[in-house]
N, C-alpha and C positions, 0 to 999 in steps of 0.2 A: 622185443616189441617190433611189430612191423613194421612196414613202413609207412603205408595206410593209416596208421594209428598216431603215427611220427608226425604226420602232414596234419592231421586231427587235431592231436595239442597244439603244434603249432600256429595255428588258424582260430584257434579258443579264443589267446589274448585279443589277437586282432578286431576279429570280430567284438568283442566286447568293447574294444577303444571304440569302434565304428559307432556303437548304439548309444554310448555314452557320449559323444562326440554330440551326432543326432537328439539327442534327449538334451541337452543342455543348449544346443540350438534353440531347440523348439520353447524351452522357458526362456530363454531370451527373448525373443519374439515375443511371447505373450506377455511380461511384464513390460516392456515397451512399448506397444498396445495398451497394456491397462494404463498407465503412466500418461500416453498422450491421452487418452478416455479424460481420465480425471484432471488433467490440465486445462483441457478444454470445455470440463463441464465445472470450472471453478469462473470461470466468467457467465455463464449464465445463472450461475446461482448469485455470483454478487448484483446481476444488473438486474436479479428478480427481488432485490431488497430495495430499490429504488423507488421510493413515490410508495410504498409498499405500508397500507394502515395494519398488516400483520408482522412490519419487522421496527423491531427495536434500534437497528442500527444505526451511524449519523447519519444515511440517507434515507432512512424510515420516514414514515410518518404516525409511526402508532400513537403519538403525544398528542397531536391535534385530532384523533379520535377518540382518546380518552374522553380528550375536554369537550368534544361533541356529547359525546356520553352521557357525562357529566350535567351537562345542561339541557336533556332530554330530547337529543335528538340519536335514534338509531342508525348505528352505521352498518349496513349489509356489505359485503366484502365478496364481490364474486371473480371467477379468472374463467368464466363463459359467456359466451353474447349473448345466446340465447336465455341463458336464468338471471341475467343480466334486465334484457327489455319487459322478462316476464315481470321479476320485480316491479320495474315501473310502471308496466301495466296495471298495476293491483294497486296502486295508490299514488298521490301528489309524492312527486320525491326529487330528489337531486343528484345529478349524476356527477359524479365527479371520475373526469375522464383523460389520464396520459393519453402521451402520443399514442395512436392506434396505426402504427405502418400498413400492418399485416390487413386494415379491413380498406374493402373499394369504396368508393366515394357514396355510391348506393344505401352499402352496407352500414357504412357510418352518417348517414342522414336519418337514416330507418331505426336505427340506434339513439339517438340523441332527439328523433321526434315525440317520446315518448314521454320527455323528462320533464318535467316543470318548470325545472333550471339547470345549465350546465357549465360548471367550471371546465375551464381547458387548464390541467394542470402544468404538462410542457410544452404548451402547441407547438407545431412548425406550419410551413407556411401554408402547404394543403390545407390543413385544419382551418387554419386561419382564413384564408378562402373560403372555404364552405361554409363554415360557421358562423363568422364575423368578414362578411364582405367586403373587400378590397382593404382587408389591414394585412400587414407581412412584419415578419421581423425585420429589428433593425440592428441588430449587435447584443451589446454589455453595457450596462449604466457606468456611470462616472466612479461608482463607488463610495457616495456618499449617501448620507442620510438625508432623504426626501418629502416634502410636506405632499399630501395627496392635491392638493392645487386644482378640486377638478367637484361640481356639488355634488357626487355621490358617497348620499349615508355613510355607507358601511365603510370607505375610505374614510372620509371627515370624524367618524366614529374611532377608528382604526388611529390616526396622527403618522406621525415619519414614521417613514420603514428604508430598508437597503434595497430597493431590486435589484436580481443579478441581468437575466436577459431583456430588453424593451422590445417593446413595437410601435409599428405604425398602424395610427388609426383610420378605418375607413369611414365613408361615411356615414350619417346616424350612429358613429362608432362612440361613446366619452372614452377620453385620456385619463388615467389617474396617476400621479408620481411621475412628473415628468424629466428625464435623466438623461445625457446623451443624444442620438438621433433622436429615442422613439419615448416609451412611455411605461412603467411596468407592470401597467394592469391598465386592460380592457373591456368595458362592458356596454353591451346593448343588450334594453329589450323591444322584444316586439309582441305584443298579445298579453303581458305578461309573463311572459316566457324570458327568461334572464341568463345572456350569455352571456360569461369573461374569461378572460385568460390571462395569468399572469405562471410567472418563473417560479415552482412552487419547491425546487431543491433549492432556491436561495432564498425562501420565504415560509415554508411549509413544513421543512424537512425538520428530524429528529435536534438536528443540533443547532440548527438557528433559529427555532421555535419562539425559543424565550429571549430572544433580541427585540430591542426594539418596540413597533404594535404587529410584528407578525403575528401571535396568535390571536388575537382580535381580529383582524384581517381576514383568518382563516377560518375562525368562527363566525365572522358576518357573511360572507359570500357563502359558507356551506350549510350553515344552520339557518335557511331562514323557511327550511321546514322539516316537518316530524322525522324525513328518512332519508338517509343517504346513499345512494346506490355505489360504491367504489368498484370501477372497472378495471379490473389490470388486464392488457389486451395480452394476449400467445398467439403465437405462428397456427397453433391449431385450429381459433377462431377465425384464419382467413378466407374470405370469399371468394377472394382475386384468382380467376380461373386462369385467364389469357397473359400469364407470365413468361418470361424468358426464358429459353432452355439454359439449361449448366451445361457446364463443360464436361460431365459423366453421360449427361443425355445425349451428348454429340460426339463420341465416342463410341468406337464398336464394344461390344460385350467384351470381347478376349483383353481389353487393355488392360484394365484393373486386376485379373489376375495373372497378365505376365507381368506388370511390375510387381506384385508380392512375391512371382518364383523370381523375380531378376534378384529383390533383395536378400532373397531365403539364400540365394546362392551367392551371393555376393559376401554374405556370412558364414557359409561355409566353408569360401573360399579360403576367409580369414583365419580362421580356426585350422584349415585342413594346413595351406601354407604358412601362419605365424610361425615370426621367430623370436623365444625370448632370450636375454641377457646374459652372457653366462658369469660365472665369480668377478671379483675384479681383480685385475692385475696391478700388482705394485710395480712403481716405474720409478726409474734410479733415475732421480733430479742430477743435474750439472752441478750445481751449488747448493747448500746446505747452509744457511742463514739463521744467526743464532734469534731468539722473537726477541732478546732483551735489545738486539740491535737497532730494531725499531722505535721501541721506545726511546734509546738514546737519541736517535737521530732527530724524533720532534722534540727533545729537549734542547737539543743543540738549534733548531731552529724556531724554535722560544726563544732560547736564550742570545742570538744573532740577532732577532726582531724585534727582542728589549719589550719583548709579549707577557708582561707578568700575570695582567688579570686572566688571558685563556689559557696560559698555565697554573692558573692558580683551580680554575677551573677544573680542568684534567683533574690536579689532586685529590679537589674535592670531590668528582664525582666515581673516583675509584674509595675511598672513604665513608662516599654515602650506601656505596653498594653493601661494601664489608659489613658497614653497621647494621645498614637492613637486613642482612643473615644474620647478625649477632641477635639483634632485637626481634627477631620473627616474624620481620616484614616481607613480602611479597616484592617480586620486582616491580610493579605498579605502581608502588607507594611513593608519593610527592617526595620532593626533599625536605617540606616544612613536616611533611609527618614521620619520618625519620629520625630529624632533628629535634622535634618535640618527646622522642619514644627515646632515643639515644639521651637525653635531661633528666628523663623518668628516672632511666636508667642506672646514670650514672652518680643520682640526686645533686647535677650541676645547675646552675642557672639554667632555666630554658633562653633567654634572651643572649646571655653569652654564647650558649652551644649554638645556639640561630647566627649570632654572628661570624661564628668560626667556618662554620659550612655552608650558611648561604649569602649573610649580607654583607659581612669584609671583603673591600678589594684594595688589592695590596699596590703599592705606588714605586712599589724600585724590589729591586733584587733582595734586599736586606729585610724587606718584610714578606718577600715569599721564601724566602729561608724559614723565619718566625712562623710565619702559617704554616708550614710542613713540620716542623717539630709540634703547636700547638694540635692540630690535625691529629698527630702520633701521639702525643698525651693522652689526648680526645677517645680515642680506637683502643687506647691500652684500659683506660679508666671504666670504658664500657664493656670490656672484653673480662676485666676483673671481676665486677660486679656479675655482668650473665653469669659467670664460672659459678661467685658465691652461691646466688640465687639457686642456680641446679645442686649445691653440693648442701644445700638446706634442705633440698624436696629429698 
């Protein structure tokens, strides 16, 4: 062979560590990628189940769109502004409308002028300014159960309910369920036109539905005509032009992919440099301690400390062990269900064998003597019979 040819094989293995080295890089990277992908997109699918008349979960509200249903009012379910307003363009309806971050104050006036009537299902304060004039929140109710205290119907109709967050009212604002600083429902109209706002995941939602007169509540304020428009707002519906730059917009181009080669290399760095572990070594101890010496030694300080019940202890629960093998028990298994299986077993009393291993406590030397032999009767008697049992199958 040449030598040409010598430098050739030699350089095969190499290279081939090289690519495989590269190639298990690079699925690294992409399933850590995919990984943070799906991590981060498991929060927006739970916070899109929120207030959500399409999700069943406990913070759904598909239950109080049944019962809309049910009672002949339709609920339209839209997650666009625009086939949103058209809706309510086309007939007398009700808007029932979460926080909307993403739309500007324009956009959500232009939105909700449309409506007949409109629930604020989780206002914040914005809303609550534009909507319902100089009311803001005020916290978390007391956490009790609240009479509506206030003469509007659909409250008086509705009886106690729990509100989670209150508000304050503005003026021509009514209060209804008053708890804490503020109130947990809000309503004014004007023209006929009926705003309110109330905490609707502590009122509306899938799982506290049936508390209380929540779903009456929810049924009076949303049903009190043929159609219900439900708006779940998205980042895609925003208006808002004149937003803040991110930190990627103020940033030259080149940064973002030199920190992907910093980290591409910073892992190949790992893999090129790692060092892993080699065999272990056995290492010649000074002393050589026999394990029975241990145990002698906390015997000895039992027996010094005139400790019979946490030596009685100890006994028992090297006893309970042995029998849960005998009997087929898992190590998880209580020491009442041992000792009722060890009874079975042995066809002893079960209240006796309970006494022996869990509720006797011995009062001197003389009786954990007695309990260590009755213990070792105990262990032989069960030991006997298993044997039986398997030499019958």
């Amino acid at each position: 062979m040449t030598p040409a040819a010598t430098d050739a094989v030699a350089a095969t293995p190499s290279r081939r560590r090289r690519i495989a080295a590269w190639t298990a890089i690079g699925i690294v990277l992409l399933v850590v990628g995919g990984a943070g992908a799906w991590i981060s997109g498991l929060g927006d699918w739970t916070q899109r189940g929120a207030l959500d008349p399409e999700s069943a979960g406990p913070a759904g509200t598909r239950a109080i769109a049944r019962i809309l249903e049910q009672n002949g009012v339709e609920v339209m379910v839209t997650r666009d502004r625009l086939a949103a307003a058209e809706a309510l363009a086309q007939r007398s309806a009700t808007l029932a409308l979460p926080d909307a971050p993403a739309l500007s104050d324009d956009g959500l006036r232009a939105l909700t002028a449309g409506a007949a009537d409109v629930v604020l299902l989780d206002p914040r304060s914005r809303t609550l300014e534009l909507l319902l004039p100089g009311s803001s929140p005020a916290g978390e109710a007391d956490g009790a159960l609240v009479d509506p205290a206030c003469p509007r119907d659909e409250a008086q109709r509705a009886g106690a309910v729990m509100p989670g967050a209150v508000y304050l009212a503005g003026d021509e604002v009514t209060a209804c369920y008053p708890s804490g600083a503020g109130a947990g429902l809000l309503v004014a109209e004007d023209g006929g036109t009926r705003v309110s706002a109330l905490d609707a995941r502590a009122l509306l939602a899938n799982d506290v539905l049936a508390d209380e007169g929540n779903a009456a509540l929810g049924l009076n304020l949303l049903g009190r005509h043929a159609v219900v428009v439900w708006y779940l707002p998205t980042l895609a519906d925003s208006d808002i032009e004149d937003t803040d730059v991110t930190l990627g917009e103020l940033t030259p181009p080149w940064v973002s992919p030199a920190i992907v080669l910093l980290l591409a290399a910073g892992v190949a760095a790992g893999v090129w440099r790692g060092r892993r572990f080699g065999p272990l070594v056995a290492e010649r101890l000074p002393v050589t301690v026999r394990a029975a010496e241990t145990a002698e030694g906390r015997a000895r300080l039992y027996s010094r400390a005139r400790d019979a019940g946490h030596a009685a202890d100890q006994l028992r629960l090297d006893t309970l062990d042995r029998l849960a093998r005998l009997v087929g028990l898992g190590p998880s298994a209580s020491a009442l269900e041992v000792s009722d299986a060890a009874a079975a077993v042995s066809g002893r009393d079960p209240r006796a064998v309970r006494a022996v291993l869990v509720d006797g406590v011995p009062a001197s030397d003389a009786d954990l003597v007695a309990l260590s032999v009755t213990l070792r009767d105990l262990e032989r008697a069960v030991h006997a019979a298993a044997r039986q049992e398997r030499t019958n199958r």
